[in-house]
N, C-alpha and C positions, 0 to 999 in steps of 0.2 A: 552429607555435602552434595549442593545438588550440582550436576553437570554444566562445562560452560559454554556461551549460546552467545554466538559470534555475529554480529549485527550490520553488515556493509551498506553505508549509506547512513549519515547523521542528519537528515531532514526531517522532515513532518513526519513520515512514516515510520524510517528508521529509526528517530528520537523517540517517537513512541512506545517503539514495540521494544526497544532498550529499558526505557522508562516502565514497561509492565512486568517485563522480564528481571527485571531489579529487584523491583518490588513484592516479586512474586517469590524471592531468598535465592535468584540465579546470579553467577558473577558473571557478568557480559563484558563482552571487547566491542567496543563500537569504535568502526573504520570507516575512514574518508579520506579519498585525498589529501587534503590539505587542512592544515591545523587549526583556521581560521574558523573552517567549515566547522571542526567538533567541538573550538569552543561554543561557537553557533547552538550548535546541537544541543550540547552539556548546558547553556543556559538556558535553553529551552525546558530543558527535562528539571532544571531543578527548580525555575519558576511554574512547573506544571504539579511539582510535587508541591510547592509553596500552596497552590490554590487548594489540594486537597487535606490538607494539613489544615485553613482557613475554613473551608465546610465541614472539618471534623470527619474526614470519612477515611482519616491517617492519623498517626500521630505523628510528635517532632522526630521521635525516636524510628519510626517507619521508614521518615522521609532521610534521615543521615546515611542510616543503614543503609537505603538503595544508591543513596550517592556514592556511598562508599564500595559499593560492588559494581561500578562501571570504568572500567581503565577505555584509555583510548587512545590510537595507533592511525598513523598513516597507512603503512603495509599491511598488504592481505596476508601477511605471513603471519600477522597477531592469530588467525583465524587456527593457526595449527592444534592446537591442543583444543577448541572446541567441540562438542559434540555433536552439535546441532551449529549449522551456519546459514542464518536467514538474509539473504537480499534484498535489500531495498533501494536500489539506487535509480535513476533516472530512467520513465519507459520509455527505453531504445533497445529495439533490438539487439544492435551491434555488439552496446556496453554488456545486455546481458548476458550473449554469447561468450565476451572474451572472460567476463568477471568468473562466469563456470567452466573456463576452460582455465583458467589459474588456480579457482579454490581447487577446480579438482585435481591439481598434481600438490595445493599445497595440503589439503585437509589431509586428518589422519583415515586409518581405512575403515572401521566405522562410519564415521562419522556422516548424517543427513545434510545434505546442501538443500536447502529449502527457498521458493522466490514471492515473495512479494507483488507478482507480478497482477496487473487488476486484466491482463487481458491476452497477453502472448504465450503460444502455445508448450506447455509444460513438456511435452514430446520434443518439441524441436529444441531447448533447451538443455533436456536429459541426455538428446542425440550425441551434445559438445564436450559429453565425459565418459569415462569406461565406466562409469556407478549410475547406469541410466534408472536401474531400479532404486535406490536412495537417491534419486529426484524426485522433490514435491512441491507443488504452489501451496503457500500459507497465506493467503490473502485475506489481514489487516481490512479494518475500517477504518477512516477517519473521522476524529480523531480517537485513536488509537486506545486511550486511557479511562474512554467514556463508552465506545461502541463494542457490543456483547458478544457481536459475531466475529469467525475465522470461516472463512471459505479455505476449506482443505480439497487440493484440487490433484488428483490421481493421474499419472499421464500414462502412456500407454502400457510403460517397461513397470512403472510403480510396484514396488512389493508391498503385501498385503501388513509384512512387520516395519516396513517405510510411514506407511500410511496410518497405523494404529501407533507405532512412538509421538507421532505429528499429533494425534489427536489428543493421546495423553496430557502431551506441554501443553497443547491449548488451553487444555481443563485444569492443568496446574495455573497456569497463567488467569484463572478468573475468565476465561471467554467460553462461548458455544460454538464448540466446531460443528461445521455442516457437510458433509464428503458431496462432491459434485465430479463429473468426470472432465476430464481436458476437451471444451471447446471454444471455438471466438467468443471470449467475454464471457466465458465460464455462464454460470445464473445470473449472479447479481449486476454487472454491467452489461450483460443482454436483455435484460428490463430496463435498467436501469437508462443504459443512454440512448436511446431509441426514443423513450420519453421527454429526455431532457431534449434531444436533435429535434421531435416537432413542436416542442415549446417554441423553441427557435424558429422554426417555420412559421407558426403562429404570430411571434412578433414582425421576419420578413414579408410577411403578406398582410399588415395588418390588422390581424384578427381581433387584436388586443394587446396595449403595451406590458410591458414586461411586469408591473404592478400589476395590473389586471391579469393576464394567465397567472402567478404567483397566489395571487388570492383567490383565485377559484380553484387551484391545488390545494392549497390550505385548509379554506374553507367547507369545499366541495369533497373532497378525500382524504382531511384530516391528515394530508401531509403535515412534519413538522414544520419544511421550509418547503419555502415553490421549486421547480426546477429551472427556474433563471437561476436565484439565489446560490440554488445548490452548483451549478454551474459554476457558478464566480469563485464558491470555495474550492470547488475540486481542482480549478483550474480549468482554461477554454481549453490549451494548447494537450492536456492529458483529455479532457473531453473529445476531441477532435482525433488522437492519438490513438483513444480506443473505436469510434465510428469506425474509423479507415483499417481496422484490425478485423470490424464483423463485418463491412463491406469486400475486404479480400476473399476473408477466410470464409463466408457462405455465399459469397458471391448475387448477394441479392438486392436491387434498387431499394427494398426500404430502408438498407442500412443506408444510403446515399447521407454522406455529411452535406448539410445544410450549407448551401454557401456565404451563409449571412454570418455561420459561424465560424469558416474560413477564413472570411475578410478581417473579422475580431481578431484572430488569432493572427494574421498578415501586419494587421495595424499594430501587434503586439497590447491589445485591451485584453487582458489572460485573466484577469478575474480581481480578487482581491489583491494577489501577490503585486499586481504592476499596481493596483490603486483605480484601475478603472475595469469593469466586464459590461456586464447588461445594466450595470450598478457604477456609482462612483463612489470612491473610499476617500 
């Protein structure tokens, strides 16, 4: 029987990393707020298991069995008997602080409290419980069920048997963990939004509109998507969320968020979610 792996946040990310974690024979708790939210969630995951069930890359019998291994709870008190309890809820600092200062009086004492987080510091986080060394960043790609990697992100208290249970699940769970240490925007979104911030630039200054830089990523680097595109998916308002994360935290003008992508985010144009970003939906 394998361990249970308690999933806070029914969203894009959390519905996924529920969704792989199901799949992969774990009984998950996935916890939100509000009821609405998990059925949200819950439909999500099991029209995500319909598509793969459609490709043939599941069977009907894969996809019942993972539905049938996810209950789901308002209270983070579901989380008690988990082993493993990953966050995925909204990057705010605040929420993340309070959400590890709850698991951590409700989990049991084992138990790894792991964050989702694509860019706030795994230190300042582990700071807000007495199990600073069973704190870990497990940073999810999106989408979740498709993308290979797990950013397993080590903060400073981390134990070395923290860090190697984290990598195990990953590898149960079908992904490739990468170990990175705790900094602004870890690897992947310290390349990563930099790039997409002077896409940005490019289009505020003219260089070329938003189709045009996209296709010379594409074309030119054999990206799969441009980084407008990929912009609109990740969301402006989490794009702009993490800038202001590596502009703090290194303190250096070429993290400067672009203001063009500020204004987007001001006008509430966040990407696909609102229906309009660099792109209209």
């Amino acid at each position: 029987m394998n361990e249970r792996i308690a999933v806070v946040g029914a969203g894009q990310m959390g519905g996924g990393i529920a969704h792989v974690a199901a799949l992969s024979g774990y009984p998950v708790t996935l916890i939100d707020v509000a009821e609405p939210m998990l059925e949200k969630g819950r439909g999500a995951i099991a029209s995500n298991l319909e598509r793969q069930v459609k490709k043939g890359t599941i069977d009907a019998g894969a996809r019942d069995a993972a539905l049938s291994r996810i209950t789901t709870t308002t209270s983070l008190d579901g989380s008690a008997d988990a082993a493993v309890i990953i966050e995925a809820a909204t990057e705010r600092i605040d929420l993340k602080y309070r959400i590890f200062e709850d698991l951590d009086r409700i989990a049991s004492a084992g138990a790894i409290l792991a964050t989702n987080t694509s860019s706030i510091s795994i230190t300042a986080i582990a700071a807000r419980t007495k199990r600073p060394e069973a704190v870990i960043g497990m940073h999810f790609m999106n989408p979740v069920p498709v993308m290979q990697l797990v950013e397993v992100i080590r903060g400073l208290a981390t134990s070395d048997e923290t860090t190697q249970r984290v990598v195990e699940l990953a590898k149960a769970m079908g992904k490739t963990p990468v170990e990175v240490n705790d900094a602004p925007g870890f690897v992947a979104n310290r390349v990563l939004m930099p790039m997409i911030n002077e896409a940005v630039f490019c289009m505020m200054e003219g260089v070329g509109t938003p189709e045009a830089i996209d296709t010379v990523m594409k074309l030119g680097m054999n990206h799969p998507m441009g980084p407008l595109a990929l912009a609109d998916l990740i969301g402006l308002d989490t794009c702009l969320a993490i800038m202001e994360v590596l502009h703090t935290g290194l303190g250096d003008d070429k993290y400067r968020p672009c203001p063009l992508l500020r204004k987007y985010v001001d006008a509430g144009w966040l990407g696909r979610k609102s229906g309009r970003g660099f792109y209209r939906y």
